[in-house]
C-alpha positions as CSV (number, residue, x, y, z in Angstrom):
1,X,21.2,17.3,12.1
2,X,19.7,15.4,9.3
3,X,16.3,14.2,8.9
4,X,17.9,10.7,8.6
5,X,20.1,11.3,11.5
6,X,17.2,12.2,13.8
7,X,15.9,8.5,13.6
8,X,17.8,6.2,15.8
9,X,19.2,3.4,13.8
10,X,15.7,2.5,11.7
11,X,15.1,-1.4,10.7
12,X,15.2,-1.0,7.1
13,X,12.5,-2.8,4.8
14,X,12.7,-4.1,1.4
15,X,10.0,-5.5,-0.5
16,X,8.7,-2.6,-2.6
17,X,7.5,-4.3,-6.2
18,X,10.0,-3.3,-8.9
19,X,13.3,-3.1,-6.3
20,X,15.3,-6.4,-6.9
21,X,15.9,-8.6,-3.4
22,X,19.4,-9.6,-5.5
23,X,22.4,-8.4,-3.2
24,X,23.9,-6.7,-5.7
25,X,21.0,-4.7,-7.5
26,X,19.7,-1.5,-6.2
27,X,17.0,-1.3,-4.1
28,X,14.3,0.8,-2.4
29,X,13.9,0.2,1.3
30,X,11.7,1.8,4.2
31,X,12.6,2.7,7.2
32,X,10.9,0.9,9.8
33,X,10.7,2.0,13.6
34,X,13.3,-0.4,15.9
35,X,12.0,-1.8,18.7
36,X,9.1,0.2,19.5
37,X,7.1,-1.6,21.5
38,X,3.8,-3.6,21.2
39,X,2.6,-4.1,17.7
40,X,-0.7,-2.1,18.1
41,X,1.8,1.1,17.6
42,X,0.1,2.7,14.6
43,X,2.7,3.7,12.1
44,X,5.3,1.9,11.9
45,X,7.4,3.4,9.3
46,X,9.5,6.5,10.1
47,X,7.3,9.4,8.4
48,X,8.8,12.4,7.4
49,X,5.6,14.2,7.0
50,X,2.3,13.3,7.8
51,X,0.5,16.1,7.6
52,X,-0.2,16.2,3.8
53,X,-4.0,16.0,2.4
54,X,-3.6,13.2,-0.3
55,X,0.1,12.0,0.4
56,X,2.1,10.9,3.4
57,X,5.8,11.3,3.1
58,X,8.1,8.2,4.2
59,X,12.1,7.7,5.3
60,X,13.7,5.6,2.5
61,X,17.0,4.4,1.3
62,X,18.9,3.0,-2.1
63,X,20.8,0.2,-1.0
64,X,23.1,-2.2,-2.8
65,X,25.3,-5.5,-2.2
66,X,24.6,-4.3,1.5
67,X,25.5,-1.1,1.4
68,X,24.5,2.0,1.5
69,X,23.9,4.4,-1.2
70,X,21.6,7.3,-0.1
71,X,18.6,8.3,1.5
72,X,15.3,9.1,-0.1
73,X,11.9,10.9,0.5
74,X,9.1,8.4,-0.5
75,X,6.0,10.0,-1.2
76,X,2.8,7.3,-1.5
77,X,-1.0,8.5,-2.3
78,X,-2.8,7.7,1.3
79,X,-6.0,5.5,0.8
80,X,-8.6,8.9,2.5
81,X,-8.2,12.2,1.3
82,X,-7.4,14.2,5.1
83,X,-9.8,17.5,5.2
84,X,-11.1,19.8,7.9
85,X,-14.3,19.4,8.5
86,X,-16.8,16.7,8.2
87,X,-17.6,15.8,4.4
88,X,-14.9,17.3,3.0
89,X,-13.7,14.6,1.3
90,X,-16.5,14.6,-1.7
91,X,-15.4,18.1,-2.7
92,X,-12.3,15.6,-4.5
93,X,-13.2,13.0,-7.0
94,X,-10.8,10.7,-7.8
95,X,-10.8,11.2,-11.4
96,X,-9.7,14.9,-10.4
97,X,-6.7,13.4,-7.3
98,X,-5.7,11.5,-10.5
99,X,-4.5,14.3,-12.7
100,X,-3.1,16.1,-9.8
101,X,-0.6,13.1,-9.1
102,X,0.1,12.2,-12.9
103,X,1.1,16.7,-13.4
104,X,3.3,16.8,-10.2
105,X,4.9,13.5,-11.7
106,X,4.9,14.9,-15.1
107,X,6.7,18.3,-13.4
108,X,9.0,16.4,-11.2
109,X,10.4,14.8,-14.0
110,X,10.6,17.7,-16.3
111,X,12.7,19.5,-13.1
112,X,14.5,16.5,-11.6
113,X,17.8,17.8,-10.9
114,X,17.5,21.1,-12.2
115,X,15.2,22.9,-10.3
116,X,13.6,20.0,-8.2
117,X,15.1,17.2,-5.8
118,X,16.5,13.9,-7.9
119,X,12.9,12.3,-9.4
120,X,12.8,8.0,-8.8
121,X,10.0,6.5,-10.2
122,X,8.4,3.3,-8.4
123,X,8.0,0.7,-11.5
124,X,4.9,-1.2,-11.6
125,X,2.0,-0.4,-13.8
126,X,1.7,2.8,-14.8
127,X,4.1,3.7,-11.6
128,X,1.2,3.0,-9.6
129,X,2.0,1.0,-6.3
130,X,-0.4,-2.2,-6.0
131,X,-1.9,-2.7,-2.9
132,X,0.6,-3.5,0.0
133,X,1.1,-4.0,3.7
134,X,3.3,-5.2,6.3
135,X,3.0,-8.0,9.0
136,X,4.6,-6.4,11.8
137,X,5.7,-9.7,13.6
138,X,7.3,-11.6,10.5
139,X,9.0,-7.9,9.2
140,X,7.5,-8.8,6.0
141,X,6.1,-6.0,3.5
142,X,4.2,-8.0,0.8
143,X,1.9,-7.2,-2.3
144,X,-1.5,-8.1,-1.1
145,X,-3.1,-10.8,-3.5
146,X,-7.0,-11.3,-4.0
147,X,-8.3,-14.7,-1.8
148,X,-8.0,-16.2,-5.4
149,X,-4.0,-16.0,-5.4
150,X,-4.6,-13.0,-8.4
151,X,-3.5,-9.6,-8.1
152,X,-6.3,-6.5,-6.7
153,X,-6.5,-4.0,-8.8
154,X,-8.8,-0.3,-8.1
155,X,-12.2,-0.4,-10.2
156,X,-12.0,2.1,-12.3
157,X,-14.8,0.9,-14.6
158,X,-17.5,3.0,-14.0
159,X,-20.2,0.7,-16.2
160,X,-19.6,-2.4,-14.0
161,X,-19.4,-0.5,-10.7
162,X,-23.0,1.5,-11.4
163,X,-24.1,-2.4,-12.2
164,X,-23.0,-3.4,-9.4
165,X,-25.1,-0.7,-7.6
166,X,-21.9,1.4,-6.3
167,X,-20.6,4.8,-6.9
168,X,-18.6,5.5,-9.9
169,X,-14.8,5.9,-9.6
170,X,-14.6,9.0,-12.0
171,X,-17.0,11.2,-10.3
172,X,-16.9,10.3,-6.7
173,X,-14.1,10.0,-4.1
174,X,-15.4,6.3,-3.5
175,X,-13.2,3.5,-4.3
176,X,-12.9,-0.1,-4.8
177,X,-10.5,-3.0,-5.4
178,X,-11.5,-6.1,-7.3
179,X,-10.0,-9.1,-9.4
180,X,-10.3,-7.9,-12.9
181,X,-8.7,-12.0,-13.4
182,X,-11.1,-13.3,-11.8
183,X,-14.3,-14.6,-13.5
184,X,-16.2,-13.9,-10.1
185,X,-17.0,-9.7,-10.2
186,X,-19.2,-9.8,-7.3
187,X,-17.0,-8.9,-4.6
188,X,-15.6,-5.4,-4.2
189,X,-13.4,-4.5,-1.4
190,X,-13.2,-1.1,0.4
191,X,-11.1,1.0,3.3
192,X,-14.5,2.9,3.7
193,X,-16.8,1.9,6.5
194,X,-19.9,3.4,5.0
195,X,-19.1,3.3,0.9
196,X,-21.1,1.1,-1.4
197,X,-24.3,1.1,1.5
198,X,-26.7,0.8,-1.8
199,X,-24.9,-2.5,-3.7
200,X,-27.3,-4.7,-5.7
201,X,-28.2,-8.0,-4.3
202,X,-25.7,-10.6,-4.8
203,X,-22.8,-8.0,-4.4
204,X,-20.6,-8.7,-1.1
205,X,-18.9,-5.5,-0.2
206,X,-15.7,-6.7,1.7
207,X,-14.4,-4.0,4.3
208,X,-10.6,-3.2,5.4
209,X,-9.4,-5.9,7.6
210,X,-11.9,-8.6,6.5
211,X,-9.7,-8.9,3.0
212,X,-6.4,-10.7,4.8
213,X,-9.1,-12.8,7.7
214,X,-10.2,-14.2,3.6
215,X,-7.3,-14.5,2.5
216,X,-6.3,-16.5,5.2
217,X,-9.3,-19.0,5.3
218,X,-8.6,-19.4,1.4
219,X,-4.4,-20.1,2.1
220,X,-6.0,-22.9,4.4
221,X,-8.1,-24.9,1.9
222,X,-5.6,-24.9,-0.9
223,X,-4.6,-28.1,-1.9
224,X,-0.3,-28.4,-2.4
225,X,-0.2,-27.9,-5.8
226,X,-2.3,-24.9,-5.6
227,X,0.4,-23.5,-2.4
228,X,3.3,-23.9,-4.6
229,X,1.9,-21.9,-7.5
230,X,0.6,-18.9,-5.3
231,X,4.1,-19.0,-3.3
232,X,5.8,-18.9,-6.6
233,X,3.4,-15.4,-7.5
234,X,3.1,-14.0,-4.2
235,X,5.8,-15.4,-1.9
236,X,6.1,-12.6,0.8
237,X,2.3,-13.2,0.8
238,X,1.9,-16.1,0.9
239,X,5.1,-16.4,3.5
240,X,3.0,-14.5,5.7
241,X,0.0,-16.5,6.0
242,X,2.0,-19.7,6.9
243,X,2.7,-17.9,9.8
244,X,-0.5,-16.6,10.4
245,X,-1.7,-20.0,10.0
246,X,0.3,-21.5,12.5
247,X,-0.4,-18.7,15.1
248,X,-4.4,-18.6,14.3
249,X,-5.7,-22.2,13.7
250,X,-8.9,-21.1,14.1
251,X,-9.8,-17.9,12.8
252,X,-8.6,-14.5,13.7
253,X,-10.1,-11.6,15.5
254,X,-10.2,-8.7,13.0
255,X,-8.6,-6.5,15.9
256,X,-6.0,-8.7,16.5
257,X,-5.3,-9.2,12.7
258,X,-5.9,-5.3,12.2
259,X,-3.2,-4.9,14.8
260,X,-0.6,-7.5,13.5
261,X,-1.2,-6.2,9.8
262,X,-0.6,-2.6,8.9
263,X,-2.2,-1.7,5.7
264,X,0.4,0.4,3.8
265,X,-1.8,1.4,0.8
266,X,-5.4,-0.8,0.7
267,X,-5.8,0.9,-3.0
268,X,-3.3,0.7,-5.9
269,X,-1.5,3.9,-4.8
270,X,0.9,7.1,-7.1
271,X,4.2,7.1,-5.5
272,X,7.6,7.9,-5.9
273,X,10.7,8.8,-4.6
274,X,13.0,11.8,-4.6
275,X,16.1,12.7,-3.3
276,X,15.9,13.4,0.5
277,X,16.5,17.6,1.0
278,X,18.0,18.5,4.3
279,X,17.0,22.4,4.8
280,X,18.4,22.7,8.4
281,X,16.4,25.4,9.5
282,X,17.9,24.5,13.2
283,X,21.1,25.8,12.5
């Protein structure tokens, strides 16, 4: 049996920047688990492996005017490096995890079709996924904007993050997101419980679920004019936290919002797609 054929009929998810929502464009969708039970599940998208060090593997599809096209491999860059051991993880600077995603891109590309599965790049900038995640009650996957309605982009300035008393993207496996837009550079935001302990004074160091309980208080105090123009920008977003809105007036337990919102990549994230190999070593 196929990989695809071993999941029983997925909830498929568009959204992905880059993949038109027009019916009749091509598109990039994930599969999604179907009715599996309370939303505290973990994973909620149908992995086909999980096992890798710096990359889980996800079920996808190309789809068109409702139709289907083919199945696809996705392959996104996961937000902690996974090593035996306890501190493994500085034994890989980012800098260094960088150049090993852009040369299996580069080879993938080289190969596609000749000696290597089919190679789809994600578009974005510089085929780097921005940071995204998925409300599992509204279905919605959505690019997650700053609490100033501007996109979050990974630090990799190493000047302003050593100002800012934190550890340098280049040489460290430490990372951060910030507003490069926004004329505010004091807030940093992290997956890492422990990173940026040593930040200057006057640096807030925001950590994992805190960034959309933010976001949300900031949704609330925009004035109309304000709503339409971040809807217009960010409109899965921003569709999200009108329902969040309306199911926390006041606001939200991290817990509860870390279980209704799955982070799919906190960081801007390498990914891409390739055609989906089925080896059937079962038959």
């Amino acid at each position: 049996m196929s990989i695809a054929g071993q999941v029983p009929q997925p909830v498929w998810v568009g959204g992905l920047p880059g993949t038109s929502a027009q019916p009749t464009a091509l598109r990039l969708e994930l599969a999604a688990v179907a009715d599996a039970g309370p939303i505290v599940a973990a994973q909620p998208f149908v992995g086909i492996c999980e096992t890798g060090r710096f990359a889980r593997v996800l079920l996808g599809r190309l789809a068109t005017g409702g139709g289907f096209d083919r199945h696809v491999a996705v392959k996104i860059q996961r937000d902690v490096v996974r090593v035996p051991g306890s501190g493994g993880q500085a034994l890989f600077e980012n800098a260094a995890i960088d150049a090993m995603w852009r040369r299996e891109r580069e080879q993938l590309r080289a190969l596609s079709r000749r000696a290597a599965p089919g190679w789809l790049p994600l578009p974005g900038d510089d085929q780097l996924l921005p940071p995204m995640a998925f409300d599992r009650v509204t279905g919605r996957l959505f690019e997650v904007p700053s609490p100033s309605f501007l996109p979050l982009r990974l630090c990799r300035d190493d000047e302003r993050l050593r100002a800012a008393g934190l550890e340098p993207w280049s040489s460290s496996a430490a990372r951060y997101l910030w507003c490069p837009k926004d004329p505010d550079h004091t807030v940093f935001h992290t997956w890492s419980p422990t990173d940026g302990a040593q930040a200057r004074a006057g640096i807030r160091i925001v950590r994992r679920h805190q960034l959309f309980a933010d976001l949300l208080q900031a949704w609330r105090s925009l004035p109309p004019e304000r709503r339409a123009a971040a809807t217009e920008r960010f409109p899965a977003a921003t569709a999200v936290l009108a329902d969040l809105e309306v199911a926390w007036p006041q606001a939200p337990d991290l817990e509860a919002l870390a279980q209704r919102v799955f982070v799919l990549n906190f960081y801007d994230a390498h990914a891409f797609a390739t055609e989906l190999q089925d080896l059937h070593f079962d038959e």
